[in-house]
CHARMM-style PDB file with segment names, atoms N, HN, CA, C and O in Angstrom:
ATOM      1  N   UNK     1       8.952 -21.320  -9.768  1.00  0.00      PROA
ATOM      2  CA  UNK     1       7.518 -21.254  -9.964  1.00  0.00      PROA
ATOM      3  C   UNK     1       6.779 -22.015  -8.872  1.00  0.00      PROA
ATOM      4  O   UNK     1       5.653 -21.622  -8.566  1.00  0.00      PROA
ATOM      5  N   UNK     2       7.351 -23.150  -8.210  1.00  0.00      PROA
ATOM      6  HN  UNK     2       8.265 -23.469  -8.459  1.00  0.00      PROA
ATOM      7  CA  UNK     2       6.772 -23.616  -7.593  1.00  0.00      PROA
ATOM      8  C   UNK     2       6.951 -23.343  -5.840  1.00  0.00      PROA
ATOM      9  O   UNK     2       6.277 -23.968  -5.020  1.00  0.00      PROA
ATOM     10  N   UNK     3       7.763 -22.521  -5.543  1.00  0.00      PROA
ATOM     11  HN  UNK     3       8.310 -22.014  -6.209  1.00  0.00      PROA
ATOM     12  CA  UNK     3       7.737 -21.567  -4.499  1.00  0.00      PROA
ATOM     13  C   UNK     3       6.947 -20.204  -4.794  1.00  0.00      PROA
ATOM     14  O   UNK     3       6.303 -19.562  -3.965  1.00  0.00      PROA
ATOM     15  N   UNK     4       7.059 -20.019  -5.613  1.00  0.00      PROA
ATOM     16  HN  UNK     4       7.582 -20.541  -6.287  1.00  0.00      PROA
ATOM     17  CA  UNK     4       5.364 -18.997  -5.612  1.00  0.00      PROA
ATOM     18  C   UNK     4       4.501 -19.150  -5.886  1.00  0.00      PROA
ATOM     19  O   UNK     4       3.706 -18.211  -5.936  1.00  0.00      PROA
ATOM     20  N   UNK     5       4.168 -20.313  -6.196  1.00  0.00      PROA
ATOM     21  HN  UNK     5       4.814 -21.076  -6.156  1.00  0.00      PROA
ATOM     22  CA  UNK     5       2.681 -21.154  -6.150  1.00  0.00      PROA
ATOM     23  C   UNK     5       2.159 -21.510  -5.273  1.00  0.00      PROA
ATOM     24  O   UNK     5       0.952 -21.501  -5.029  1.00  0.00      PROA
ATOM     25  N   UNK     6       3.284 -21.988  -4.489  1.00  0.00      PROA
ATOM     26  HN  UNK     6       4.264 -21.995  -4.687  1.00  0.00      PROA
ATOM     27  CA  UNK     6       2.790 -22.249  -2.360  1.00  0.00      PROA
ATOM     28  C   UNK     6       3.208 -20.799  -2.207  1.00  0.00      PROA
ATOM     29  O   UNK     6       2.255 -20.484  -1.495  1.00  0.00      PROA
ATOM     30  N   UNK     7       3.803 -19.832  -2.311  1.00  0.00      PROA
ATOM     31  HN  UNK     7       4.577 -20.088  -2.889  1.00  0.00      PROA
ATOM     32  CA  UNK     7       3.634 -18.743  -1.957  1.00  0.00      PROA
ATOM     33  C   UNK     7       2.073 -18.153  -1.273  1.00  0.00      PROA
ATOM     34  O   UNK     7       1.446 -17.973  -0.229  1.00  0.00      PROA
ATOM     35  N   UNK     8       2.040 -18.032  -2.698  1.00  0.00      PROA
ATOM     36  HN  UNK     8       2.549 -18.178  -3.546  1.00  0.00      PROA
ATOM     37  CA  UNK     8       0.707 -17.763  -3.179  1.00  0.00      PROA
ATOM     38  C   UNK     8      -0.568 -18.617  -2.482  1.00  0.00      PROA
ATOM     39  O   UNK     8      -1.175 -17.832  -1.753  1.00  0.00      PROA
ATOM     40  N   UNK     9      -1.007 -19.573  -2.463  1.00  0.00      PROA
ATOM     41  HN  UNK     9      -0.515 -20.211  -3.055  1.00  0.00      PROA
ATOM     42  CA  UNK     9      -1.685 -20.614  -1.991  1.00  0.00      PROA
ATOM     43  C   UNK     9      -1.470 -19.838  -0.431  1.00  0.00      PROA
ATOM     44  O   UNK     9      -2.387 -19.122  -0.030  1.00  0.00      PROA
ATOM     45  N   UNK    10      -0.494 -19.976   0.236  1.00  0.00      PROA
ATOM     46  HN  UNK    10       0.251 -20.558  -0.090  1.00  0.00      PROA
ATOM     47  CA  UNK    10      -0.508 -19.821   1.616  1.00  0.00      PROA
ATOM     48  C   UNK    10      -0.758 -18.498   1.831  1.00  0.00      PROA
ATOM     49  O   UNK    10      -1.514 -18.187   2.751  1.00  0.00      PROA
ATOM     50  N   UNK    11      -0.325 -17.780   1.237  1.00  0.00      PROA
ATOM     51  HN  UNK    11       0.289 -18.033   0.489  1.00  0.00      PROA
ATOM     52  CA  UNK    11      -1.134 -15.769   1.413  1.00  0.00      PROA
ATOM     53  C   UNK    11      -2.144 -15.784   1.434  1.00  0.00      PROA
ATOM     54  O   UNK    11      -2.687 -15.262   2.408  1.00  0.00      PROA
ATOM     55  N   UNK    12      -2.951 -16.371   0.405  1.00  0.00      PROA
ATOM     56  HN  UNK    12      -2.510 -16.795  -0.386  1.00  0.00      PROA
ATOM     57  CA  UNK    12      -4.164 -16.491   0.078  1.00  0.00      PROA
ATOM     58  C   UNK    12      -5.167 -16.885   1.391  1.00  0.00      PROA
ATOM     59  O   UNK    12      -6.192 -16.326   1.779  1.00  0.00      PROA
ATOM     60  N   UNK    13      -4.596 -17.839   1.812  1.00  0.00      PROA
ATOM     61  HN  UNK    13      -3.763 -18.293   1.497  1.00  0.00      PROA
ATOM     62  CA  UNK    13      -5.373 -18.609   3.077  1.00  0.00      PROA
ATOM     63  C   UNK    13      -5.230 -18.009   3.816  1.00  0.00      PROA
ATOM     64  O   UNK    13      -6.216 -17.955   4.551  1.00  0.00      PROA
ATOM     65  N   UNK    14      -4.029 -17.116   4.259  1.00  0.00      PROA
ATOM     66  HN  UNK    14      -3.228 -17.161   3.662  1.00  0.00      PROA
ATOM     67  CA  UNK    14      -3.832 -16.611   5.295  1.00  0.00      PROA
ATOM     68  C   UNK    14      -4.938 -14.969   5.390  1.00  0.00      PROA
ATOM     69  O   UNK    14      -5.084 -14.321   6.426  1.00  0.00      PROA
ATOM     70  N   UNK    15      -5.372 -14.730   4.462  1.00  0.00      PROA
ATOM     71  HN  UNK    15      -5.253 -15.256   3.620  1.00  0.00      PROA
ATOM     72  CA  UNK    15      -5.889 -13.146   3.999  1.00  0.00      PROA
ATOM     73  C   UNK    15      -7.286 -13.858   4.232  1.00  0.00      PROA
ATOM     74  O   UNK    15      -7.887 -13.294   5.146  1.00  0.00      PROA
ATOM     75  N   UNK    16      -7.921 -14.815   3.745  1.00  0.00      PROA
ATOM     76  HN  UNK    16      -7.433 -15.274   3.002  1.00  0.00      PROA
ATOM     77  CA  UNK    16      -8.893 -14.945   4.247  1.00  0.00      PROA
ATOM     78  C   UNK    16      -9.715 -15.326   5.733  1.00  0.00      PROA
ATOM     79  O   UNK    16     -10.904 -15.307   6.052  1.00  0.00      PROA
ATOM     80  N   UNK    17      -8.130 -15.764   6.641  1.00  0.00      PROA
ATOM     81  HN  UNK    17      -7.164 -15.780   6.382  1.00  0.00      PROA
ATOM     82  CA  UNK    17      -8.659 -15.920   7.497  1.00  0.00      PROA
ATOM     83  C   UNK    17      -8.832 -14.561   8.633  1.00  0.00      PROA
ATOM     84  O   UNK    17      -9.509 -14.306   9.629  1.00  0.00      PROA
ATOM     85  N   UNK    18      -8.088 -14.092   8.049  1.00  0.00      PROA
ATOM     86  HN  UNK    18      -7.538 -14.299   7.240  1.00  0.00      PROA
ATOM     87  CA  UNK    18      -7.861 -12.622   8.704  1.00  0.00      PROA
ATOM     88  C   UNK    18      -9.347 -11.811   8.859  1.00  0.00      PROA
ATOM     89  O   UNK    18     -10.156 -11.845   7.932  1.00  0.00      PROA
ATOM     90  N   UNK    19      -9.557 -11.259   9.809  1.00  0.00      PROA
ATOM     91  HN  UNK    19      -8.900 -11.231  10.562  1.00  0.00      PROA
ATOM     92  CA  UNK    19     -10.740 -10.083  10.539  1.00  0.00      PROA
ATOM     93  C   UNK    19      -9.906  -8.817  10.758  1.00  0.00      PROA
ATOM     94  O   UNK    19      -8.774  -8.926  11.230  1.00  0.00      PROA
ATOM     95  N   UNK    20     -10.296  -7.897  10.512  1.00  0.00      PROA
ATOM     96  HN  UNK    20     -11.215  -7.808  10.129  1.00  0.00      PROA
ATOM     97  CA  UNK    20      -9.754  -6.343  10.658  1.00  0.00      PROA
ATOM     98  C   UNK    20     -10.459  -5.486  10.990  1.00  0.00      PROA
ATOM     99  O   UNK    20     -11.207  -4.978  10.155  1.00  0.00      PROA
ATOM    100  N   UNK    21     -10.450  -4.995  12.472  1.00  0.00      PROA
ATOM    101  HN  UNK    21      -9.842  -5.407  13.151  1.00  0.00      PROA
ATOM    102  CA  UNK    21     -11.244  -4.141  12.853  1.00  0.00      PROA
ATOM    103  C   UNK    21     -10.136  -2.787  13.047  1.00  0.00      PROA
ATOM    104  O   UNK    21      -8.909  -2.728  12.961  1.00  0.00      PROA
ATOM    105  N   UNK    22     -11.272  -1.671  13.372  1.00  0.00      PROA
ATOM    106  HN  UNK    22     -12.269  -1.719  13.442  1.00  0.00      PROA
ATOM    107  CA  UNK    22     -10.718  -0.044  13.163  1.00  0.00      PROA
ATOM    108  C   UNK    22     -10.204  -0.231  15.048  1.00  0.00      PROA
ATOM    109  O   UNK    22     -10.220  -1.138  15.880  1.00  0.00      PROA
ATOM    110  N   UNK    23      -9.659   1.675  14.991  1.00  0.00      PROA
ATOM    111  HN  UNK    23      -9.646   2.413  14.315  1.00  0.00      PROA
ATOM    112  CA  UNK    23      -9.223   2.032  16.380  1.00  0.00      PROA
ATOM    113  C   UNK    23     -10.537   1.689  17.724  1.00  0.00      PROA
ATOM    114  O   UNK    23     -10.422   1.576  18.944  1.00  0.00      PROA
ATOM    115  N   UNK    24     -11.619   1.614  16.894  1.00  0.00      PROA
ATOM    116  HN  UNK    24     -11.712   1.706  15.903  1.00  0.00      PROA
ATOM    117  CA  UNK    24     -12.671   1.324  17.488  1.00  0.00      PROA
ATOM    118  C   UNK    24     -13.744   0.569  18.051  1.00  0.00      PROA
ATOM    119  O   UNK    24     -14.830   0.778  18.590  1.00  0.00      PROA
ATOM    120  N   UNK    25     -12.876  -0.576  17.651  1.00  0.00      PROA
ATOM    121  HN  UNK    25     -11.994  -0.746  17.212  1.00  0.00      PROA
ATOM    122  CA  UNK    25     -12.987  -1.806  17.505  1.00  0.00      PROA
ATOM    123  C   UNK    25     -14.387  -2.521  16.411  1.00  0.00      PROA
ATOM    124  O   UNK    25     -14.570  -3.737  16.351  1.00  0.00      PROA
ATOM    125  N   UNK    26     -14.948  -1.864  15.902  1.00  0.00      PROA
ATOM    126  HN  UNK    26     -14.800  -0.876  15.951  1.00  0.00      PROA
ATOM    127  CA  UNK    26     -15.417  -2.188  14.728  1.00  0.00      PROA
ATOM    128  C   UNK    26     -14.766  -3.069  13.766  1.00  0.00      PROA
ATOM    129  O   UNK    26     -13.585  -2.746  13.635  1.00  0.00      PROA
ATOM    130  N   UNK    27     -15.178  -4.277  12.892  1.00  0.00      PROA
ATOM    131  HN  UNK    27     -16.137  -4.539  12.999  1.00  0.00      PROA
ATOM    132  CA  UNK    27     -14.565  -4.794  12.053  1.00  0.00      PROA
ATOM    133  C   UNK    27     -14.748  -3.737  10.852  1.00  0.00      PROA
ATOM    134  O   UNK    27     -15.680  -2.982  10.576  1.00  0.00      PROA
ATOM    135  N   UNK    28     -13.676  -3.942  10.330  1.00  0.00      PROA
ATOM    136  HN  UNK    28     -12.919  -4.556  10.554  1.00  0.00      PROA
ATOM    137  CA  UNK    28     -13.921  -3.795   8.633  1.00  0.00      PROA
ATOM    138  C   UNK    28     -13.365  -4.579   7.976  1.00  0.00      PROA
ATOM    139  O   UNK    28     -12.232  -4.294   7.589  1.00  0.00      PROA
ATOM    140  N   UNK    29     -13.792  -5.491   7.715  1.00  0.00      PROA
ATOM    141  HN  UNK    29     -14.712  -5.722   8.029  1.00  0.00      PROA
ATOM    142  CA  UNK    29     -13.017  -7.085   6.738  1.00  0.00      PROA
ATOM    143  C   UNK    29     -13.974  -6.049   5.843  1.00  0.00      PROA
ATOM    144  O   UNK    29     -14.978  -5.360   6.022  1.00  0.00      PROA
ATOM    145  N   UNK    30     -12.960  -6.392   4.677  1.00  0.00      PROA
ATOM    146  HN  UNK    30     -12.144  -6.952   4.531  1.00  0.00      PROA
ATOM    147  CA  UNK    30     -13.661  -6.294   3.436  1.00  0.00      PROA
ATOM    148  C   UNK    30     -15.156  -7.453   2.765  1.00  0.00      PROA
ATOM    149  O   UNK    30     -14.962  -8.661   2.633  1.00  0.00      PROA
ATOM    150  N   UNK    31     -16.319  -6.905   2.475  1.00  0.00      PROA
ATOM    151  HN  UNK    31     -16.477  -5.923   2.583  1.00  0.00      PROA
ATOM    152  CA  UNK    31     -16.900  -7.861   2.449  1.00  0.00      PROA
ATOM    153  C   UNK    31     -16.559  -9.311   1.738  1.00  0.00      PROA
ATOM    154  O   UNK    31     -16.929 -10.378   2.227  1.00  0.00      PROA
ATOM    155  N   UNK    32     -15.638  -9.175   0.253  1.00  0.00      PROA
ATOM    156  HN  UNK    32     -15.338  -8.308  -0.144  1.00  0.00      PROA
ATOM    157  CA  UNK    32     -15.194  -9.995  -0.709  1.00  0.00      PROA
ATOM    158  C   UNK    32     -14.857 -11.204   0.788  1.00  0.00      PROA
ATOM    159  O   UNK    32     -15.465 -12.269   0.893  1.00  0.00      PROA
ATOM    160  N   UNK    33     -13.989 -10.816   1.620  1.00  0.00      PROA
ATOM    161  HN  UNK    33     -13.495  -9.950   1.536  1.00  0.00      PROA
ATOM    162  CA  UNK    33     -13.407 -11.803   2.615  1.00  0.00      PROA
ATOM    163  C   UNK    33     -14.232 -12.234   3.458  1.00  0.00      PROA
ATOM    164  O   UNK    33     -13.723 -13.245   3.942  1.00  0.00      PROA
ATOM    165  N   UNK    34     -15.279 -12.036   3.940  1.00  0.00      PROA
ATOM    166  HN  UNK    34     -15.693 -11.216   3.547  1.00  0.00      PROA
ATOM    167  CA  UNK    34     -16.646 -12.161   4.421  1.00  0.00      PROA
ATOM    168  C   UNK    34     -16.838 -12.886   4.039  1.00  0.00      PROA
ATOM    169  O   UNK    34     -16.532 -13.907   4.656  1.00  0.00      PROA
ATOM    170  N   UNK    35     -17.721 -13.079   2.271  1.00  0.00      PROA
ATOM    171  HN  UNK    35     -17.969 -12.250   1.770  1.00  0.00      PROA
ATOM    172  CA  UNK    35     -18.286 -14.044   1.759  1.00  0.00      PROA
ATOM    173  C   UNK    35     -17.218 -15.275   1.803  1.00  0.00      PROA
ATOM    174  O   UNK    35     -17.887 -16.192   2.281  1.00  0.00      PROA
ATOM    175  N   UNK    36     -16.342 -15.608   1.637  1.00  0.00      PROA
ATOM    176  HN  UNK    36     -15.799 -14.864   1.249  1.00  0.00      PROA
ATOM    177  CA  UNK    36     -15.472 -16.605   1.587  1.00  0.00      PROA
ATOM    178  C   UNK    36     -15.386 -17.000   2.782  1.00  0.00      PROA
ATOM    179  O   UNK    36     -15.757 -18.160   2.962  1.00  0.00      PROA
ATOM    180  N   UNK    37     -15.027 -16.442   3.657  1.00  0.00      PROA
ATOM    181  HN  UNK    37     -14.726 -15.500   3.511  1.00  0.00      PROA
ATOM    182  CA  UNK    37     -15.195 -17.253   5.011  1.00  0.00      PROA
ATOM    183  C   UNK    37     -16.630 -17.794   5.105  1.00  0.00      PROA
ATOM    184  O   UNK    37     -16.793 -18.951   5.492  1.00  0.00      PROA
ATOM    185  N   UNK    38     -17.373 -17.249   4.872  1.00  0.00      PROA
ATOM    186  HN  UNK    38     -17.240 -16.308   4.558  1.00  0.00      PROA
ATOM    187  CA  UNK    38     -18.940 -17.526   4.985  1.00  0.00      PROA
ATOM    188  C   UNK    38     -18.714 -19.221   4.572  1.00  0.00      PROA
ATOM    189  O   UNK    38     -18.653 -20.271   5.212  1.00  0.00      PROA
ATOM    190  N   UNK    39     -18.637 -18.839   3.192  1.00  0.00      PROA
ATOM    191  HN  UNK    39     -18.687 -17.986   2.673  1.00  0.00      PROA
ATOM    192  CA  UNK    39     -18.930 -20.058   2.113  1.00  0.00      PROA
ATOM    193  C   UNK    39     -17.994 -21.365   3.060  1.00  0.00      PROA
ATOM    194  O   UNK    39     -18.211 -22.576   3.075  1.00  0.00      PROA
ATOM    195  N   UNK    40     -17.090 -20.693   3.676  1.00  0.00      PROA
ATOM    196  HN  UNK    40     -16.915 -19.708   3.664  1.00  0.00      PROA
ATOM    197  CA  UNK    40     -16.042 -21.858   4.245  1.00  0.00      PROA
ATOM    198  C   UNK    40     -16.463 -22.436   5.982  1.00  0.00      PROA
ATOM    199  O   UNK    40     -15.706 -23.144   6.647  1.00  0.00      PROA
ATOM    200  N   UNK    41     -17.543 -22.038   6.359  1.00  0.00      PROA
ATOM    201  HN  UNK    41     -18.158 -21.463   5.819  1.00  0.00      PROA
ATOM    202  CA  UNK    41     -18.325 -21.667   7.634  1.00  0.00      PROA
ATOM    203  C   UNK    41     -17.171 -21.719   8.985  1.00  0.00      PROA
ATOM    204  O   UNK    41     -17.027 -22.566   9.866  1.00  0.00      PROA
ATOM    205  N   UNK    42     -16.226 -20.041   8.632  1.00  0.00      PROA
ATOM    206  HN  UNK    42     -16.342 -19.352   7.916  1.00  0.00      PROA
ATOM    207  CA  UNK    42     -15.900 -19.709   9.344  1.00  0.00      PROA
ATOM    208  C   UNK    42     -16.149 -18.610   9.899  1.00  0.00      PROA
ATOM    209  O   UNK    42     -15.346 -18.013  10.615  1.00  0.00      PROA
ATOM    210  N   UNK    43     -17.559 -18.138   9.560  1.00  0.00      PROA
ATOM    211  HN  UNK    43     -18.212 -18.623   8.977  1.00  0.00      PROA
ATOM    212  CA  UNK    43     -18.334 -17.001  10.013  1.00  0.00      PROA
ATOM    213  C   UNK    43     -19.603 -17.426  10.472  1.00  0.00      PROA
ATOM    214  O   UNK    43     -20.118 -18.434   9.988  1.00  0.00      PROA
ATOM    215  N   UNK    44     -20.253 -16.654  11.505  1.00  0.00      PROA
ATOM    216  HN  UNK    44     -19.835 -15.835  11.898  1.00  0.00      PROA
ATOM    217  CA  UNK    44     -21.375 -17.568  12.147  1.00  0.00      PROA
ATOM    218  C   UNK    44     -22.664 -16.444  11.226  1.00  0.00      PROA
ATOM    219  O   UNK    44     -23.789 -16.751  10.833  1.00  0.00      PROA
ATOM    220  N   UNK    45     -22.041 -15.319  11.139  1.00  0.00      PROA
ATOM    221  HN  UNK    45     -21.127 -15.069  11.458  1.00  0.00      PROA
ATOM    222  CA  UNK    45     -22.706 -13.884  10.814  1.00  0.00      PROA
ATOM    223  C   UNK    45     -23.562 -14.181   9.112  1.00  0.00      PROA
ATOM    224  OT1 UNK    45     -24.177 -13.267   8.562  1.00  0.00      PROA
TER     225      UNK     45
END
């Protein structure tokens, strides 16, 4: 349990820090991941 609790914990962090843009270079982060980075001011946007 407690290897998938830091599992978990560390996916987590890692998904939010993540940006995903198309072939086109457009982002598409999902907004949900947006706001959280926001809230964490790792977005300037």
């Amino acid at each position: 349990e407690t290897y998938l609790s830091l599992f978990r914990e560390n996916f987590r962090s890692h998904i939010e820090m993540l940006q995903v843009y198309d072939k086109n270079g457009k982002e598409v982060t999902p907004e949900k991941v947006k706001k959280i980075q926001r809230e964490r001011g790792l977005r300037d946007d």
